[in-house]
N, CA, C and O atoms as a GROMACS GRO file, in nm:
protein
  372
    1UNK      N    1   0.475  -1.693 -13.915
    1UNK     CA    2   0.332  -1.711 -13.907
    1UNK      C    3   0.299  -1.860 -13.912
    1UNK      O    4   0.359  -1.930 -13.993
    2UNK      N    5   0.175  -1.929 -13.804
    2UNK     CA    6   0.142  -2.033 -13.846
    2UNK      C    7   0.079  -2.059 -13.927
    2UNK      O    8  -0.022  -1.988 -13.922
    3UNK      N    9   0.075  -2.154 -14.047
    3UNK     CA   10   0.015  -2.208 -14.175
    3UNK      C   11  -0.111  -2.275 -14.169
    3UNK      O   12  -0.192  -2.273 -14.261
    4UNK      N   13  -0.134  -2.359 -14.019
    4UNK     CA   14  -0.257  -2.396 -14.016
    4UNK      C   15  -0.304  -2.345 -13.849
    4UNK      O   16  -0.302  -2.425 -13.756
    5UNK      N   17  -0.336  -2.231 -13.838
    5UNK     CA   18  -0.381  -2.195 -13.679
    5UNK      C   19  -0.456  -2.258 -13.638
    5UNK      O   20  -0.516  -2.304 -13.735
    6UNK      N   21  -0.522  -2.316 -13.505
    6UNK     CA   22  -0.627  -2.341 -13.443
    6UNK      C   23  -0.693  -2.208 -13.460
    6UNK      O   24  -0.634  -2.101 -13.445
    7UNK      N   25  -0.855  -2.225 -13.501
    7UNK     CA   26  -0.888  -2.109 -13.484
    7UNK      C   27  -1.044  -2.157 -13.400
    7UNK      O   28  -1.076  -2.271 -13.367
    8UNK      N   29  -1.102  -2.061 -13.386
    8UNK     CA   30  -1.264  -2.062 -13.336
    8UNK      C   31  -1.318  -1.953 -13.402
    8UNK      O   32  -1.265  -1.858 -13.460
    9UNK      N   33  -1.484  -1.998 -13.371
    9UNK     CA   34  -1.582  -1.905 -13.453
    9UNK      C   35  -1.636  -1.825 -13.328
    9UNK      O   36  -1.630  -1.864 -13.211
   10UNK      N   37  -1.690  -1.708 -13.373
   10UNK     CA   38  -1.788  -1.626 -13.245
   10UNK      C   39  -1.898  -1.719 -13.214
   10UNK      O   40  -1.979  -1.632 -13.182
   11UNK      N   41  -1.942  -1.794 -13.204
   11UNK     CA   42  -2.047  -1.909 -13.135
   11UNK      C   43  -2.004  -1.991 -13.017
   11UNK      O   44  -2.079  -2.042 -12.934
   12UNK      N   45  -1.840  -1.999 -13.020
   12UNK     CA   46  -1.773  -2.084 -12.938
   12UNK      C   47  -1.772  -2.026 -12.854
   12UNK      O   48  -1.776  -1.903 -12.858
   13UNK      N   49  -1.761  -2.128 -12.696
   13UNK     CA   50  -1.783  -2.083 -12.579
   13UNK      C   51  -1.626  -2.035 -12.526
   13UNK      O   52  -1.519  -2.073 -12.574
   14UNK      N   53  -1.642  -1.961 -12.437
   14UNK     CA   54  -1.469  -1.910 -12.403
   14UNK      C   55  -1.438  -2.052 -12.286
   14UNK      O   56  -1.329  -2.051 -12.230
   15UNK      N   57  -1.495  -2.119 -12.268
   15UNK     CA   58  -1.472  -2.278 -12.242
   15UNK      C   59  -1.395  -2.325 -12.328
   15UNK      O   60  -1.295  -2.386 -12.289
   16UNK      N   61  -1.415  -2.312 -12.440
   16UNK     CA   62  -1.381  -2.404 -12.530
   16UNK      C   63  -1.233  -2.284 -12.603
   16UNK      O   64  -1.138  -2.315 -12.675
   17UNK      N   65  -1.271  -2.151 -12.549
   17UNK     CA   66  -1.124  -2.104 -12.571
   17UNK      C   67  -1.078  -2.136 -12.460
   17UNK      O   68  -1.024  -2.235 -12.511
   18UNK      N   69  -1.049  -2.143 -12.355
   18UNK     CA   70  -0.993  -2.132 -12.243
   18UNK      C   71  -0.914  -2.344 -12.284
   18UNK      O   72  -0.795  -2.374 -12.273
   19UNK      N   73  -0.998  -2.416 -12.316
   19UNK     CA   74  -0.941  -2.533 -12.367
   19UNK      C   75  -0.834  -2.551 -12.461
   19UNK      O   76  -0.722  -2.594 -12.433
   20UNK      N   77  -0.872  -2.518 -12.570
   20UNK     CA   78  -0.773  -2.464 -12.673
   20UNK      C   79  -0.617  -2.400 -12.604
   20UNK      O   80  -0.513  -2.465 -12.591
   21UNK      N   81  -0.633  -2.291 -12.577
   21UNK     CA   82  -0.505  -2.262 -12.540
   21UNK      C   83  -0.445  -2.355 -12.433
   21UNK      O   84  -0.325  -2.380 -12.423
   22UNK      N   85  -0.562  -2.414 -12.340
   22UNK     CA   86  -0.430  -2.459 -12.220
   22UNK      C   87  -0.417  -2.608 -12.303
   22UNK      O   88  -0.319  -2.673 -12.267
   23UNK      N   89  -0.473  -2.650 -12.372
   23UNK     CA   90  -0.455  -2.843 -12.442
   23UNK      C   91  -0.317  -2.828 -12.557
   23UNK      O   92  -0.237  -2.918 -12.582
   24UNK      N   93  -0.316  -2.689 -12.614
   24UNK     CA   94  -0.232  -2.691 -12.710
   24UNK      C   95  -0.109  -2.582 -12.670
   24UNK      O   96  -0.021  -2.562 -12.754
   25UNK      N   97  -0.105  -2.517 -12.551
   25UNK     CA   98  -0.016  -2.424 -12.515
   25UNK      C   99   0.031  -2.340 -12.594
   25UNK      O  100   0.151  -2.318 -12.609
   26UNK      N  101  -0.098  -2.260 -12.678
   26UNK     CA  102  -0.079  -2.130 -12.730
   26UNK      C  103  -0.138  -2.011 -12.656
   26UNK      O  104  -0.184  -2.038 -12.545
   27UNK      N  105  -0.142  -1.930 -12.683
   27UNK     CA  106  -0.177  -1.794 -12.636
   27UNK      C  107  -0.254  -1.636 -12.730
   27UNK      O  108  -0.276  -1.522 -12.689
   28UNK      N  109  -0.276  -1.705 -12.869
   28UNK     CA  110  -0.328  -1.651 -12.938
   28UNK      C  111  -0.424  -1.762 -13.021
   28UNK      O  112  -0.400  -1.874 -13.066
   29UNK      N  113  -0.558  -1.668 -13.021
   29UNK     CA  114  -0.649  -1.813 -13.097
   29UNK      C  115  -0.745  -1.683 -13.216
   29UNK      O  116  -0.830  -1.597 -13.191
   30UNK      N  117  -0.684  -1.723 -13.332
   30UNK     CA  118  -0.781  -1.615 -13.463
   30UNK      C  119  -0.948  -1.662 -13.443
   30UNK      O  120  -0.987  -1.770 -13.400
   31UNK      N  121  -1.022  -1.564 -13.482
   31UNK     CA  122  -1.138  -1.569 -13.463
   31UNK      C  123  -1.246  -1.598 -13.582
   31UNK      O  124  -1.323  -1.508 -13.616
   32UNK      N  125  -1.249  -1.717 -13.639
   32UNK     CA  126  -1.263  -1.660 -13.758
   32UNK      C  127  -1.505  -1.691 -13.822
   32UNK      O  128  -1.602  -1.764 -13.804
   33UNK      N  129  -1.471  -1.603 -13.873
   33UNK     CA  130  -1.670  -1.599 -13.949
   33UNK      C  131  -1.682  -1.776 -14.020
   33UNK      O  132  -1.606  -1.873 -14.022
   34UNK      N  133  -1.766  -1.757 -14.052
   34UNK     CA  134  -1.843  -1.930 -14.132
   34UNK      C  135  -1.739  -1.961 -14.280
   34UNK      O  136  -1.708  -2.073 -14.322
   35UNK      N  137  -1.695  -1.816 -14.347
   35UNK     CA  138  -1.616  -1.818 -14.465
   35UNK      C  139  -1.486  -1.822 -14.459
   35UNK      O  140  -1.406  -1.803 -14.551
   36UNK      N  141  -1.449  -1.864 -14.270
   36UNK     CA  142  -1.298  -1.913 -14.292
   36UNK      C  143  -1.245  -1.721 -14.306
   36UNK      O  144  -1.143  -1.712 -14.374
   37UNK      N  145  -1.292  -1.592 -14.261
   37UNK     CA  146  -1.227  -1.456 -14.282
   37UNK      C  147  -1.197  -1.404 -14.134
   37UNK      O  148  -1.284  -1.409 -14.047
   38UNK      N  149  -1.112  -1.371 -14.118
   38UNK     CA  150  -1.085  -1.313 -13.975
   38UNK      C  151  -1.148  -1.215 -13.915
   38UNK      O  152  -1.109  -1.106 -13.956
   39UNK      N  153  -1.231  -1.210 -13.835
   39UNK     CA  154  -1.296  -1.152 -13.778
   39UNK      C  155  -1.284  -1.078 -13.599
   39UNK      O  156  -1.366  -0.999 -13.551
   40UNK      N  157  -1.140  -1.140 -13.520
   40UNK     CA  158  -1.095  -1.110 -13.448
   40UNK      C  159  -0.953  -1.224 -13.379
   40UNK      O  160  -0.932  -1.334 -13.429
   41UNK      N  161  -0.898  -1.186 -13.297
   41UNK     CA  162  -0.794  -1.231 -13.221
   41UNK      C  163  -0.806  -1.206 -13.047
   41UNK      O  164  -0.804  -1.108 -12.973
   42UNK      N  165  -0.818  -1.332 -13.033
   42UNK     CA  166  -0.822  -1.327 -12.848
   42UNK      C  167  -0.716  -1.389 -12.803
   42UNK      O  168  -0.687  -1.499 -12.849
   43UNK      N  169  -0.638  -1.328 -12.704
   43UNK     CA  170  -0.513  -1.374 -12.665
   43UNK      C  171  -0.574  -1.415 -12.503
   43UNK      O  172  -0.681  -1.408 -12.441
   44UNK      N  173  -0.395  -1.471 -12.474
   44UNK     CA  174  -0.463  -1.541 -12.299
   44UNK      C  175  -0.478  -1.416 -12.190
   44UNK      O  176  -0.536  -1.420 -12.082
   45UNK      N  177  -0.418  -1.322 -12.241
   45UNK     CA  178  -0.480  -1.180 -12.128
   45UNK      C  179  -0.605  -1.167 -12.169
   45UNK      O  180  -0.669  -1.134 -12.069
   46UNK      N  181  -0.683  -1.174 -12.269
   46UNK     CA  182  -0.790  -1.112 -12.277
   46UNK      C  183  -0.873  -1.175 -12.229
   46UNK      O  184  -0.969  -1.112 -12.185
   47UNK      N  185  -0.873  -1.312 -12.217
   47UNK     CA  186  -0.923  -1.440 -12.186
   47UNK      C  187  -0.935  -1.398 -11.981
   47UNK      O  188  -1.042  -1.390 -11.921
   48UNK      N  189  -0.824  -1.385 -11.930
   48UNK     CA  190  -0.820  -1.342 -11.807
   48UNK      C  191  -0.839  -1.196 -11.777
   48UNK      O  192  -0.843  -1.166 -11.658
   49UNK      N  193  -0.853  -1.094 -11.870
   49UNK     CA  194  -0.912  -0.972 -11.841
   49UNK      C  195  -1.077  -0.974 -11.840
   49UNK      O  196  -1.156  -0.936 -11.754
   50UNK      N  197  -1.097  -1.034 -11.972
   50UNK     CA  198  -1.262  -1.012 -11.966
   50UNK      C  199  -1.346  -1.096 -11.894
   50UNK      O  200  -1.441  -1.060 -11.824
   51UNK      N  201  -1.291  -1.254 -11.920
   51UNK     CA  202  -1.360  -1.338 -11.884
   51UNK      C  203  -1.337  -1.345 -11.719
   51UNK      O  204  -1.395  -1.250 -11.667
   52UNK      N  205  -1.284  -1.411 -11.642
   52UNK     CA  206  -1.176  -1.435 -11.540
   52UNK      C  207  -1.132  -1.324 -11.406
   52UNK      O  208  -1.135  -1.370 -11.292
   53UNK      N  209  -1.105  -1.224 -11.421
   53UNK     CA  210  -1.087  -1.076 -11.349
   53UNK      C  211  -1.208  -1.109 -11.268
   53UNK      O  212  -1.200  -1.179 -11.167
   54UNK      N  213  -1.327  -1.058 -11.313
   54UNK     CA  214  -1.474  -1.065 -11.173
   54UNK      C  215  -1.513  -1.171 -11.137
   54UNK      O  216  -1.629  -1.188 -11.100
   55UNK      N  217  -1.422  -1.265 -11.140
   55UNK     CA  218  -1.500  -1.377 -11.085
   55UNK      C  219  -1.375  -1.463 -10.995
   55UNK      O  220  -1.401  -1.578 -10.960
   56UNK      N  221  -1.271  -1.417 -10.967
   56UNK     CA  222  -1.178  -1.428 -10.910
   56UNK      C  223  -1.198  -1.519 -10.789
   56UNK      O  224  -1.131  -1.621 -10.770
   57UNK      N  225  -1.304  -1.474 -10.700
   57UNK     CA  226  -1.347  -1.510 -10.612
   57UNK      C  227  -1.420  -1.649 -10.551
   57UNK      O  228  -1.421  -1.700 -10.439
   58UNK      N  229  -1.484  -1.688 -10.686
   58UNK     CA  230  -1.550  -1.808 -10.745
   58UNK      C  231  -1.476  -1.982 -10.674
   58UNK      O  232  -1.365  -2.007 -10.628
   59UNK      N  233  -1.545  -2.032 -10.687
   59UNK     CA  234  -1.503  -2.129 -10.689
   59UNK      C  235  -1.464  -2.174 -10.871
   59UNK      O  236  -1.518  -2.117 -10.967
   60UNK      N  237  -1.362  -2.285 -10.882
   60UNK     CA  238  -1.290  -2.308 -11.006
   60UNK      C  239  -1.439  -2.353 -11.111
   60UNK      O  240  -1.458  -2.325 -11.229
   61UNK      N  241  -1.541  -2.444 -10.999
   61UNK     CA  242  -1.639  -2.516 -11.074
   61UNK      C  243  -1.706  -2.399 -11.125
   61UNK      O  244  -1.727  -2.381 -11.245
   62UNK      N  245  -1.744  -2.305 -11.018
   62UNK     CA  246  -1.841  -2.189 -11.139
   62UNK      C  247  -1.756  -2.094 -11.253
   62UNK      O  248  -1.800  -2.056 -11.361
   63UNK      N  249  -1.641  -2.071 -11.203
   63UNK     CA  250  -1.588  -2.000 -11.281
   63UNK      C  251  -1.569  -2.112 -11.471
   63UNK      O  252  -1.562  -2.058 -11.581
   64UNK      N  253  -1.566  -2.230 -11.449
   64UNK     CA  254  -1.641  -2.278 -11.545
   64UNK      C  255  -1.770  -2.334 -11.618
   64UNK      O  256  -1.783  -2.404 -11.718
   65UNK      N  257  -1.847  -2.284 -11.543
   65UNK     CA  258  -2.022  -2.274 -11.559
   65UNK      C  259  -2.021  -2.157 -11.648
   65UNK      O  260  -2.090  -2.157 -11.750
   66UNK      N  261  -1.946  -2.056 -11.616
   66UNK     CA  262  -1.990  -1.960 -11.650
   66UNK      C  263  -1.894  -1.941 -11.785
   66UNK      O  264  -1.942  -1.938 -11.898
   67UNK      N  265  -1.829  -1.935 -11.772
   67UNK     CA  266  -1.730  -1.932 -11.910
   67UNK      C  267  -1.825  -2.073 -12.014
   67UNK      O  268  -1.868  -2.047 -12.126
   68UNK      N  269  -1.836  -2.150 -11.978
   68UNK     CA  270  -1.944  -2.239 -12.055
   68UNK      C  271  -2.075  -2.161 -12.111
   68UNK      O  272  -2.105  -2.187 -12.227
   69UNK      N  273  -2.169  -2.055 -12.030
   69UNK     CA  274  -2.196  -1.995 -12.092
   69UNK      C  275  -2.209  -1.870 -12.193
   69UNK      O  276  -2.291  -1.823 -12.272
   70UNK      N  277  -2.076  -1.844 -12.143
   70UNK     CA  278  -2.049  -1.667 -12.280
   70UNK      C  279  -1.983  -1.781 -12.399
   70UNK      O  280  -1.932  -1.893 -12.401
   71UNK      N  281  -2.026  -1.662 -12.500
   71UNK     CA  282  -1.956  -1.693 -12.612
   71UNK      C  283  -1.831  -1.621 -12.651
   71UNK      O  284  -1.820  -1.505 -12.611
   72UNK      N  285  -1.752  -1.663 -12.710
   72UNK     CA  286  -1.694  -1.555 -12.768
   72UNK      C  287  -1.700  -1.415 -12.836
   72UNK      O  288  -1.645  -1.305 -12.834
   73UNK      N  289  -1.799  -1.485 -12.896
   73UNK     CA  290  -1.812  -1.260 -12.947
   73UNK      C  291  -1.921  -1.174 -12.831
   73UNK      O  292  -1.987  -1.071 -12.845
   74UNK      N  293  -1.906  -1.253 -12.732
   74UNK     CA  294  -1.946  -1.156 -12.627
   74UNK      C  295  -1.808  -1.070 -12.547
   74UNK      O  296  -1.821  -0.987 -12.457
   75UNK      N  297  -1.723  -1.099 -12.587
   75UNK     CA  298  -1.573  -1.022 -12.583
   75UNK      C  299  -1.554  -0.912 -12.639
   75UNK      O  300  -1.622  -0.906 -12.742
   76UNK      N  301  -1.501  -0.830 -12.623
   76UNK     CA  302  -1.490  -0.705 -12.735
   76UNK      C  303  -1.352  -0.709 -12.784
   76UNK      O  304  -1.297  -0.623 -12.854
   77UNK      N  305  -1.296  -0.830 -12.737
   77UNK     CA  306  -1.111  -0.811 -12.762
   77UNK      C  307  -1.133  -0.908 -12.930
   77UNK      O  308  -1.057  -0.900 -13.026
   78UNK      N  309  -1.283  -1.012 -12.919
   78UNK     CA  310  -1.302  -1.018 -13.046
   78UNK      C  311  -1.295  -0.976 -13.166
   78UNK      O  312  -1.272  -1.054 -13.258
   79UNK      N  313  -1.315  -0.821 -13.189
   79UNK     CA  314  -1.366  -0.764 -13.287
   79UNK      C  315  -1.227  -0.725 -13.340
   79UNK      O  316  -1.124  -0.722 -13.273
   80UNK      N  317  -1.238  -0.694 -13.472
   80UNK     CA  318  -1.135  -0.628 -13.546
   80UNK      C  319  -1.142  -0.475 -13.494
   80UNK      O  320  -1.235  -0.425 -13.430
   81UNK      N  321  -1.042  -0.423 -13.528
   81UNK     CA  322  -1.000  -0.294 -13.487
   81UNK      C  323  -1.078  -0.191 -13.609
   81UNK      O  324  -1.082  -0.276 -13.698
   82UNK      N  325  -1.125  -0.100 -13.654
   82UNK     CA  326  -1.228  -0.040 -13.784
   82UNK      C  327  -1.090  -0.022 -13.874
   82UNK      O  328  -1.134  -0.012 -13.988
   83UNK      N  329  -0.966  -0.014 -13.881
   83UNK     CA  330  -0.884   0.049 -13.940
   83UNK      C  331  -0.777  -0.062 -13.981
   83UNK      O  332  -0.671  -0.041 -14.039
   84UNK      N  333  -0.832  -0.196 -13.935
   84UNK     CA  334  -0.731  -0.319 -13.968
   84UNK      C  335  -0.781  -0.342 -14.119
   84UNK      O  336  -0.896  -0.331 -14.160
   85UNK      N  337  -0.685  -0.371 -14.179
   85UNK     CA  338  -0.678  -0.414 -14.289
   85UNK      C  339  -0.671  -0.528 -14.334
   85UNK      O  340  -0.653  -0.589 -14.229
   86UNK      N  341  -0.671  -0.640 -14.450
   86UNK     CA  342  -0.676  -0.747 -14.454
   86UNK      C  343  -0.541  -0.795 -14.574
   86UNK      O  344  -0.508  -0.906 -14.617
   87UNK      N  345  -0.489  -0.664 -14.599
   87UNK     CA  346  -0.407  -0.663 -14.719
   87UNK      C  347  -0.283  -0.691 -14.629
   87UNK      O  348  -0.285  -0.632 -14.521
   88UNK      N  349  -0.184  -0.765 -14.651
   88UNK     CA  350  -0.075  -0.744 -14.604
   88UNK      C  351   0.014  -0.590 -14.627
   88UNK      O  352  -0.004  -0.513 -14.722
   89UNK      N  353   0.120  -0.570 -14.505
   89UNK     CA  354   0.163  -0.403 -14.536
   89UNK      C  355   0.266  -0.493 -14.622
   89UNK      O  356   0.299  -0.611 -14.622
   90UNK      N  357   0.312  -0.346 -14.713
   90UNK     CA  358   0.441  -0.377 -14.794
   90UNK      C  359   0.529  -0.294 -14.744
   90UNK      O  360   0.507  -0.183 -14.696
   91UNK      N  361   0.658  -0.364 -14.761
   91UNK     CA  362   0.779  -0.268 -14.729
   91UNK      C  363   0.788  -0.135 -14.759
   91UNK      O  364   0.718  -0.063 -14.830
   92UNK      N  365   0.930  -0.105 -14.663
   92UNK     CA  366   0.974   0.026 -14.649
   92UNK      C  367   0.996   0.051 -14.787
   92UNK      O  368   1.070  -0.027 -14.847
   93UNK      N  369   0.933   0.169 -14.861
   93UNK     CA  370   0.965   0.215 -15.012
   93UNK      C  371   1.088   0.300 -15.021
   93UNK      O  372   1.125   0.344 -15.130
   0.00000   0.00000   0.00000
């Protein structure tokens, strides 16, 4: 696990995810609320499923107009799953 992740808040633009991953060549970016608590995980498929997929067609300049304007928690790959937990699992008993 990394000790200090890059992370982003749901306010951030998927610009500014789409930056993140390609400046630092990761592929997972934690999502996290104002209190520093995890609140989701967007990876680089989701990034090219949600964002990226319908706009294929685009020229490169709008396809970053527009990612400039969504935010991140306009994603649904944002959100925690209802059944994730925050506890770490413990071993096989």
């Amino acid at each position: 696990m990394t000790p200090n992740p890059y992370t982003l808040g749901p306010r951030d633009t998927l610009a500014s995810l789409y930056d993140l991953m390609d400046t630092h060549r990761i592929r997972h970016v934690p999502i996290v609320d104002q209190d520093k608590e995890l609140v989701g995980l967007l990876t680089h498929t989701d990034l090219a499923m949600s964002a990226l997929s319908s706009w294929s067609d685009l020229p490169l300049s709008q396809e970053r107009d527009l990612l400039q304007r969504r935010r991140v928690r306009e994603s649904r790959a944002s959100r925690k799953s209802p059944g994730a937990s925050r506890r770490p699992r413990k071993g096989p008993a």
